[in-house]
C-alpha positions as CSV (number, residue, x, y, z in Angstrom):
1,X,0.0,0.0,0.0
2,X,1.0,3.5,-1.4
3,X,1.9,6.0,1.1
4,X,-0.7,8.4,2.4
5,X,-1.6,11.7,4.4
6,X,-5.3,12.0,5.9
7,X,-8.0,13.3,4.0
8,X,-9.0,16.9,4.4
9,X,-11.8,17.5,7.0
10,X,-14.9,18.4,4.9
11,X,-15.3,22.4,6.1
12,X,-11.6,22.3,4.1
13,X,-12.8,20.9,1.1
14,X,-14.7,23.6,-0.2
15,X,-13.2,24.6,-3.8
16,X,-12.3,28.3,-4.0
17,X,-13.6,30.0,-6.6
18,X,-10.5,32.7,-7.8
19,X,-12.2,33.6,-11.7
20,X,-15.0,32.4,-14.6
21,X,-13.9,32.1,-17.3
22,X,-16.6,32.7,-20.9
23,X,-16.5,30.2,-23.4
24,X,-18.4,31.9,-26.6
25,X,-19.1,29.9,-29.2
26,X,-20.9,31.2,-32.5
27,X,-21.7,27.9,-34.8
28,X,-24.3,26.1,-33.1
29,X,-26.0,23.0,-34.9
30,X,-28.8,24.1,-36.4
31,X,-30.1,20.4,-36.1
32,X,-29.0,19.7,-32.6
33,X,-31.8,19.6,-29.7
34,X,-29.5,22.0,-27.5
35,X,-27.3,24.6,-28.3
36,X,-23.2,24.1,-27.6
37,X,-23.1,25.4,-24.6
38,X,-25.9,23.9,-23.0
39,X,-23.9,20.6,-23.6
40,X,-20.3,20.7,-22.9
41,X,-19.3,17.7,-21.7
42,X,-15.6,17.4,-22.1
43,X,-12.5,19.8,-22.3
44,X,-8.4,20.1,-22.5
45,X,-6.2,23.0,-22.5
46,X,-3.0,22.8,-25.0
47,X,-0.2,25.8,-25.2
48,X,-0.3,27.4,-21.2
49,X,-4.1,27.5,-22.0
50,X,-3.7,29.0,-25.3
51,X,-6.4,26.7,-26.6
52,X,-9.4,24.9,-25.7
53,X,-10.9,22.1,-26.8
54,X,-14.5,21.6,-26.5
55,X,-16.8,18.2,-27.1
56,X,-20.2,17.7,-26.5
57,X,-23.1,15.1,-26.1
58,X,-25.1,15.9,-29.1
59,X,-23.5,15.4,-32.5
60,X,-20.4,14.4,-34.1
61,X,-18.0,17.5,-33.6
62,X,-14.9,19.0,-31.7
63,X,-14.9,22.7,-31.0
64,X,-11.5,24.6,-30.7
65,X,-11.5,27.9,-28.6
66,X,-8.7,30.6,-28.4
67,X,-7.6,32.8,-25.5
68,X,-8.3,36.0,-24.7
69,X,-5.6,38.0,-22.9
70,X,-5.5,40.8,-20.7
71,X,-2.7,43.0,-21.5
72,X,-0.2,41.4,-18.5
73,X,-1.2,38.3,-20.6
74,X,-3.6,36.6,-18.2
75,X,-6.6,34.4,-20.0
76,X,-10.2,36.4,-19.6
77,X,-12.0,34.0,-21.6
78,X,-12.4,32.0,-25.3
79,X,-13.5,33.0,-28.4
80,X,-12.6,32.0,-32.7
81,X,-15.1,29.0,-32.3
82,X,-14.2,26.7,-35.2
83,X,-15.6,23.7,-35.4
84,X,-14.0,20.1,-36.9
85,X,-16.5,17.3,-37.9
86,X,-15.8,13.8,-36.6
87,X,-16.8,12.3,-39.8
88,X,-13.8,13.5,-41.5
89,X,-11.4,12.0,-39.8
90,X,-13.1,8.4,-38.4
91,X,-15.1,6.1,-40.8
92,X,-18.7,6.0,-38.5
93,X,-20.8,2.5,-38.6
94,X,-24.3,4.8,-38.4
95,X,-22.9,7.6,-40.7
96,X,-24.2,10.8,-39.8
97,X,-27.3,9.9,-38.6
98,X,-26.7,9.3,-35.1
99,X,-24.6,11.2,-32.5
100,X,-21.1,10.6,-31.2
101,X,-21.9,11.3,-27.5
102,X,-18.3,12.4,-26.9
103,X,-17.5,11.9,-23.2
104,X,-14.0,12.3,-23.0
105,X,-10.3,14.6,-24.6
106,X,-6.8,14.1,-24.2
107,X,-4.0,15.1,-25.7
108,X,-0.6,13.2,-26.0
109,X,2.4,12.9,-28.2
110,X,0.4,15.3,-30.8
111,X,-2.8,13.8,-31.0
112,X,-6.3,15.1,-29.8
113,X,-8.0,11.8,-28.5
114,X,-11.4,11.6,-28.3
115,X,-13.9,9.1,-26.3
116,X,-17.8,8.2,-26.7
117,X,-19.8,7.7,-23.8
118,X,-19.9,3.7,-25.3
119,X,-23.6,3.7,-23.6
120,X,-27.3,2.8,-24.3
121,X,-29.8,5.3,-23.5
122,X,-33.5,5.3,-22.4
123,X,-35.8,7.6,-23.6
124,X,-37.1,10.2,-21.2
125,X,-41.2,10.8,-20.7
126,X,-41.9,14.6,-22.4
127,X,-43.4,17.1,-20.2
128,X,-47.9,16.8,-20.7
129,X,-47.3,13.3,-21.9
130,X,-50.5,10.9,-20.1
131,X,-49.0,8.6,-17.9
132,X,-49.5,5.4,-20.7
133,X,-47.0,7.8,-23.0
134,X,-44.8,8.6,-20.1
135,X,-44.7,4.5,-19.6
136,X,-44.2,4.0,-22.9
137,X,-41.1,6.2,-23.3
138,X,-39.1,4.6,-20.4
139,X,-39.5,1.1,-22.3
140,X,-37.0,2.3,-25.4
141,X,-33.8,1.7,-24.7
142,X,-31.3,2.5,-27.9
143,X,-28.2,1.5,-29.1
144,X,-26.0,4.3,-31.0
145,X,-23.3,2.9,-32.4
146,X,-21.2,5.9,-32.5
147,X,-21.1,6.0,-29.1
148,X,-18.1,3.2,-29.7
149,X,-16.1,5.9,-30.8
150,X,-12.2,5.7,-29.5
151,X,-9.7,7.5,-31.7
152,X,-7.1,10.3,-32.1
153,X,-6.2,13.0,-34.8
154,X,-3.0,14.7,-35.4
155,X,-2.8,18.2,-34.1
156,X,-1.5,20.3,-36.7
157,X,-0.7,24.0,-36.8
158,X,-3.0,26.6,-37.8
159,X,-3.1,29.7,-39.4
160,X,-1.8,31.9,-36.6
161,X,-0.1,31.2,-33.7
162,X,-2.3,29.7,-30.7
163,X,-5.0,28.4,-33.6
164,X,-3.9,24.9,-33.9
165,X,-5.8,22.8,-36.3
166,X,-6.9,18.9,-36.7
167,X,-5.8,16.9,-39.9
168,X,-6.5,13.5,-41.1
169,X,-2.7,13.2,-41.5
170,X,0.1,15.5,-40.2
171,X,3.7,15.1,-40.3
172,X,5.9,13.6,-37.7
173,X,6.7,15.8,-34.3
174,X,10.2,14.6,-34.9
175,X,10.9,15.1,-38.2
176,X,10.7,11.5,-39.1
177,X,9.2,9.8,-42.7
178,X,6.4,8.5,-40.5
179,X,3.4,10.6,-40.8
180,X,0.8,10.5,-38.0
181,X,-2.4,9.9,-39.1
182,X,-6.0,9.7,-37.5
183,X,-7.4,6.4,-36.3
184,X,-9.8,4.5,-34.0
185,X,-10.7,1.4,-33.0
186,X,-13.0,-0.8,-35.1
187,X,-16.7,-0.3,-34.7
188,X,-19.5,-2.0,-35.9
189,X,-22.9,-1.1,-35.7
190,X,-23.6,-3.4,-32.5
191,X,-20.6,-3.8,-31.0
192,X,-16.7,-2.5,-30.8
193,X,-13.8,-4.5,-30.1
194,X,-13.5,-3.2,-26.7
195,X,-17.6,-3.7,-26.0
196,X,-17.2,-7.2,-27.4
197,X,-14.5,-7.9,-25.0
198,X,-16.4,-6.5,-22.1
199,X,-19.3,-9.0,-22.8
200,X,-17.8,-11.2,-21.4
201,X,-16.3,-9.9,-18.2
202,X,-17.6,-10.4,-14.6
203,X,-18.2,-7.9,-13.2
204,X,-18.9,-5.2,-16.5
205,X,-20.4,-7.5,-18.4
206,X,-24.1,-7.3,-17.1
207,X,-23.9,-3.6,-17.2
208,X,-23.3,-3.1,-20.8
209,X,-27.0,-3.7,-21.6
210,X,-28.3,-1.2,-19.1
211,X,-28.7,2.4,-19.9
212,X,-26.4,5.0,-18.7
213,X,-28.0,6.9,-15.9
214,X,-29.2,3.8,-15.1
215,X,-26.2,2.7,-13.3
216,X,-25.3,1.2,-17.0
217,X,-22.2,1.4,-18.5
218,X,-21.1,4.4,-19.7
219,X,-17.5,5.8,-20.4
220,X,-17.0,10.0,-19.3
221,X,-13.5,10.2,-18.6
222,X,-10.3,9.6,-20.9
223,X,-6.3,10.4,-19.9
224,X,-3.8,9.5,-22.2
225,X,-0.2,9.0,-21.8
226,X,1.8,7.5,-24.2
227,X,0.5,3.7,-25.2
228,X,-1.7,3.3,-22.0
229,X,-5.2,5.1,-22.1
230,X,-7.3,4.9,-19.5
231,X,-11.5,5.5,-19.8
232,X,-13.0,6.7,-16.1
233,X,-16.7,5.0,-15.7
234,X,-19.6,6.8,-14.8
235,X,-21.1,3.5,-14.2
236,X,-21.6,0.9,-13.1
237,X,-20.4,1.7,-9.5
238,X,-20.3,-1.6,-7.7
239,X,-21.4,-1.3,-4.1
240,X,-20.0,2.2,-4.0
241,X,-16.3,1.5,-6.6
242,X,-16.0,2.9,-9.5
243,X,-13.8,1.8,-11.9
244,X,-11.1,2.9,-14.2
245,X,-10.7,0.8,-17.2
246,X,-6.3,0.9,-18.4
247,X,-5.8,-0.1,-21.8
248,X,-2.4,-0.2,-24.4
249,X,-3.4,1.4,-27.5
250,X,-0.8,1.0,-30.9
251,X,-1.0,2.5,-34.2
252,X,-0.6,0.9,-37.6
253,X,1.4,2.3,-39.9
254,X,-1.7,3.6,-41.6
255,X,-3.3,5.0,-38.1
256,X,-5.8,2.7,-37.6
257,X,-5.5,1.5,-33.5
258,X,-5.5,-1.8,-32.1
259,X,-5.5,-2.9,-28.7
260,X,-2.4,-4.8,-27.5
261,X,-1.9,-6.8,-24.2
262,X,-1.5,-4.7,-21.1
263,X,0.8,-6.9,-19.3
264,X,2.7,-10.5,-19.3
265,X,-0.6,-12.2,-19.1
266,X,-1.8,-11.2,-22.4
267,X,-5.0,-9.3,-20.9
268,X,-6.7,-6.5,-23.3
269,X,-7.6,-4.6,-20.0
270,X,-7.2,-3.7,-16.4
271,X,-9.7,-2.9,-14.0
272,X,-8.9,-0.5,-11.9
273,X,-11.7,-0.1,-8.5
274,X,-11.8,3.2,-6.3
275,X,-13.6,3.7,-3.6
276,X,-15.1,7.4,-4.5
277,X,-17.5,7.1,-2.1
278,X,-20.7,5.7,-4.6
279,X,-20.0,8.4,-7.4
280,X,-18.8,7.7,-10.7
281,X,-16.2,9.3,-12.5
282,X,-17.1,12.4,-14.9
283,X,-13.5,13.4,-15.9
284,X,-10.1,12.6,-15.9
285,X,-6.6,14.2,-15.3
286,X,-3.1,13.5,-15.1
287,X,-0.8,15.8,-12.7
288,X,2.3,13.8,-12.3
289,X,2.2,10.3,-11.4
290,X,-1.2,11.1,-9.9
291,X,-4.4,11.1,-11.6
292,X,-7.3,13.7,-10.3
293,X,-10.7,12.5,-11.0
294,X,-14.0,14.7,-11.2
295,X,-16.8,12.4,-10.1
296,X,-20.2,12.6,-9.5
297,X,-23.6,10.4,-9.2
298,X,-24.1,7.8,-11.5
299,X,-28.2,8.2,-11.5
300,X,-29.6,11.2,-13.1
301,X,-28.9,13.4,-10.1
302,X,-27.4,16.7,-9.2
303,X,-24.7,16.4,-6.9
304,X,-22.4,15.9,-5.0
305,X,-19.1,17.0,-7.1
306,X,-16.1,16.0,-5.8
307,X,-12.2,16.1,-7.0
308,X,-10.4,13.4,-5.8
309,X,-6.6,12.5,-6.1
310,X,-5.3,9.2,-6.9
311,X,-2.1,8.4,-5.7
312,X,0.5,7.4,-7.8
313,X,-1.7,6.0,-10.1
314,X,0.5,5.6,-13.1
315,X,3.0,3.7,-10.9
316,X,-0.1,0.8,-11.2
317,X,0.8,-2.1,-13.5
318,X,-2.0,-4.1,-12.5
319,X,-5.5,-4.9,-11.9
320,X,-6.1,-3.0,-8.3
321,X,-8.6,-2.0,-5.9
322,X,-7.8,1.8,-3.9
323,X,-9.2,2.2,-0.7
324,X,-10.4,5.3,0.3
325,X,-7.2,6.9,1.6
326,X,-5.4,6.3,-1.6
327,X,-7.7,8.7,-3.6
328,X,-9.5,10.6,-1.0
329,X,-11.8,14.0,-2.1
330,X,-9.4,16.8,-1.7
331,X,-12.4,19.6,-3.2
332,X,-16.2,19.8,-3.1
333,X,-17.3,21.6,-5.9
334,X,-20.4,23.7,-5.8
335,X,-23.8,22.3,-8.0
336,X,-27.1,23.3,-9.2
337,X,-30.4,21.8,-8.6
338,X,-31.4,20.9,-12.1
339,X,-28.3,22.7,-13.8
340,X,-25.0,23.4,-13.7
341,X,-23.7,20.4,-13.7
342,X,-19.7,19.8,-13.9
343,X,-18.8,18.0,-16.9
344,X,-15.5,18.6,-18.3
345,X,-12.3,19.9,-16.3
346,X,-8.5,20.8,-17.0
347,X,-5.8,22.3,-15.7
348,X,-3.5,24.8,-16.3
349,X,-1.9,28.3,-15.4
350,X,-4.3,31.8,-16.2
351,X,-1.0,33.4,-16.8
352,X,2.7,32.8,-17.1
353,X,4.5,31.6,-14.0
354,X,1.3,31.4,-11.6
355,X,0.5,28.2,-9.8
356,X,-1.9,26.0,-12.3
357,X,-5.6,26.4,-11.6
358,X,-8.4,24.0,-11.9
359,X,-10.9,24.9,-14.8
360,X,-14.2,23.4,-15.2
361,X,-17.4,23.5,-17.5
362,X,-20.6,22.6,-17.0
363,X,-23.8,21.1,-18.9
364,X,-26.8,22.8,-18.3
365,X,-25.5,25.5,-17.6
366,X,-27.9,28.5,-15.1
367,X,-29.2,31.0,-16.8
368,X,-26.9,33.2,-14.5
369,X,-24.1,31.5,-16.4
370,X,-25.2,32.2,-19.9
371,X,-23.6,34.7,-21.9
372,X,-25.4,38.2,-23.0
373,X,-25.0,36.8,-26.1
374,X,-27.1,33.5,-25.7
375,X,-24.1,31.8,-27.3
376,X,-21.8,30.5,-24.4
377,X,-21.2,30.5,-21.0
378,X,-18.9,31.0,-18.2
379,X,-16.8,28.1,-16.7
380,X,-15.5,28.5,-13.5
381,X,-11.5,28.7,-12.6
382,X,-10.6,26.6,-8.7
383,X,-7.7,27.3,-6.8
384,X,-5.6,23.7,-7.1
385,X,-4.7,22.1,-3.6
386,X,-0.9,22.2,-3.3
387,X,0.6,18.5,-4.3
388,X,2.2,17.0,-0.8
C-alpha cells in the first residue's frame, strides 16, 4: 500500500472560486436539440491554456476555442469557435445519422483523443405526456453505435499562432518519414472490439445492456499517456467502486489502433476499482504520477461534485482495488439543482508563472451563467490544492 496523508476535514474541502472564465461559441448546430453550450461535456487546454478544446453530447463534432488576454497576458476567456467534424477524420458505422456522444479529450504525443460515452440510452417521458406515454417512453432503450467511438487525430498548426488545427494526417513531431495519421478502434454497428471484450467480463459484463443513468455502462473520462489510455466509468459503480478501465493502444502504420496486451498475461484490459464514495467518474486528469478525477452520481442526479486525487496511479501495473485513503476527495465543488452540472475539467496556469488552476465547464448551464449573447457560457476557474 502506497503512502498516504489524511483526508481533508470536509469544512476544508470547499473549492475556492478565484475567476470564470466565458467560453463563446458562434456555430451552433442548427439540427442539434440543445445549443453548444448547454452541452459541454468534455475539455483540454494545450499551449499554457492558449487553446481549448471543446466536445459535447449531441452530435459528431470538436470545437477549438482561443484565448483571450488581458494586457499582463492573463486568460479572460475564449472566443474563434471553429468547429472540426468527426466524420472527416473516423469512418462511423451509423454515418451521420446518429450522435457521437463524446464523453471524453486528451491530448498526447500530438494527437487530440477523443472518447464516446460507449452507452445505451433510455428515452425520457416529455413534459404533458399521459401517464400510458410517459410508460411508454421509459420502455426504449437504444443503441447508437457511434457511441463506440475511441480514436485520435493529429494536431497540426494553424493559421496563426495559438490556432492549432486537426488533420486527417500530419507530419511527424520529430521530423521522421512517418506521418501520423488519425485512427480508432474498429466499430461496428452493434458492437466494438472493446464492447465485445467487455461482454464477457464479470463484473462489467451485465452492465453493458443497461442504460447510462441507469447505473449502465457508460464511459466520461479519458487520460492519455503515451500507449496506456485509460477510460474513467460513470457507471456501473459496484457497491459504492468505480472503476477505471487501463488499456495499451498501438497504431498501424496507416493509423488505424489496435488494442495490445497490457501486461505478461496477455489481458486487453485492467480494472482498476476506487472507492469514490458511490460516485462515478465524470473526468479525468493527469498531474504527475497522480491522476485527479471529477466524479459525480451515477443516476440522473445533481450532486455531489467532488475532486479526488489518486495516488500514484500511473505507478499501477495491475488490476487494483484503492481504498479510500489512496484517492480521498481533496475539493467539493459547488452544483445546481437541475443545472450546472460539472462535466468537463482541465488544468492549467491563467497566466505565465502562476500556480496551475483547476478549470471546469458545465452542462446545463444556469441562466446566471449564460452569456449576453445567448451563445456560451462562463466556466468557473478553482484554486488547485498544493501536491504534498
Amino acid at each position: 500500500m502506497t503512502e498516504t496523508s489524511p483526508p481533508a476535514p470536509a469544512q476544508e474541502r470547499d473549492a475556492k472560486l478565484v475567476g470564470r472564465l466565458p467560453l463563446a461559441f458562434h456555430d451552433d448546430d442548427p439540427n442539434a436539440e440543445k445549443a453548444l453550450h448547454e452541452d459541454i461535456s468534455a475539455i483540454v487546454a494545450m499551449g499554457d491554456g492558449e487553446s481549448l478544446w471543446v466536445g459535447v453530447d449531441e452530435g459528431a463534432s470538436l470545437e477549438r476555442l482561443v484565448a483571450r488576454r488581458d494586457p499582463d497576458g492573463a486568460v479572460i476567456g475564449y472566443g474563434g469557435h471553429v468547429r472540426f467534424d468527426l466524420h472527416d477524420f473516423f469512418d462511423f458505422p451509423s454515418g451521420e445519422t446518429e450522435e457521437a456522444d463524446v464523453e471524453g479529450l486528451s491530448i498526447a504525443d500530438g494527437y487530440l483523443w477523443v472518447v464516446g460515452s460507449h452507452s445505451l440510452k433510455r428515452k425520457k417521458p416529455k413534459h404533458g405526456d399521459q401517464p400510458d406515454e410517459a410508460l411508454e417512453q421509459l420502455t426504449k432503450v437504444q443503441r447508437e453505435a457511434n457511441r463506440f467511438l475511441i480514436g485520435r487525430i493529429p494536431i497540426a498548426a494553424g493559421d496563426r499562432p495559438g490556432a492549432p488545427t486537426l488533420a486527417v494526417k500530419a507530419p511527424a513531431l520529430d521530423g521522421g518519414k512517418r506521418e501520423r495519421h488519425s485512427g480508432a478502434l474498429p466499430m461496428g454497428r452493434t458492437h466494438s472490439r472493446l464492447s465485445k471484450l467487455l461482454a464477457k467480463d464479470v463484473h462489467l459484463g451485465p452492465f453493458l445492456s443497461i442504460p447510462s443513468k441507469d447505473n449502465g455502462f457508460d464511459v466520461e473520462g479519458l487520460a492519455v499517456i503515451g500507449e496506456r489510455v485509460f477510460l474513467g466509468l460513470r457507471g456501473p459503480v459496484l457497491r459504492g467502486w468505480a472503476i477505471v478501465l487501463e488499456l495499451r493502444i498501438a497504431a498501424t502504420r496507416k493509423g488505424r489502433l489496435k488494442l495490445k496486451p497490457v501486461g505478461e498475461d496477455g489481458a486487453l484490459y485492467r480494472k482498476h476499482f476506487l472507492d469514490l464514495d458511490g460516485l462515478g467518474v465524470r473526468s479525468l486528469l493527469v498531474q504527475g504520477n497522480d491522476m485527479l478525477l471529477l466524479t459525480g452520481p451515477t443516476m440522473d442526479l445533481d450532486g455531489p461534485v467532488r475532486l479526488h486525487r489518486w495516488r500514484n496511479a500511473l505507478l499501477a501495473h495491475d488490476s487494483s482495488v484503492i481504498p479510500r485513503e489512496e484517492v480521498a476527495p481533496i475539493l467539493d465543488l459547488p452544483f445546481g439543482e437541475g443545472v450546472d452540472h460539472a462535466e468537463g475539467a482541465t488544468i492549467f496556469a491563467l497566466r505565465p508563472g502562476a500556480k496551475p488552476t483547476l478549470v471546469v465547464a458545465y452542462d446545463s448551464p444556469s441562466p446566471a451563467r449564460v452569456l449576453p449573447s445567448g451563445q456560451g457560457a462562463l466556466a468557473d476557474v478553482f484554486e488547485l490544492p498544493e501536491l504534498v
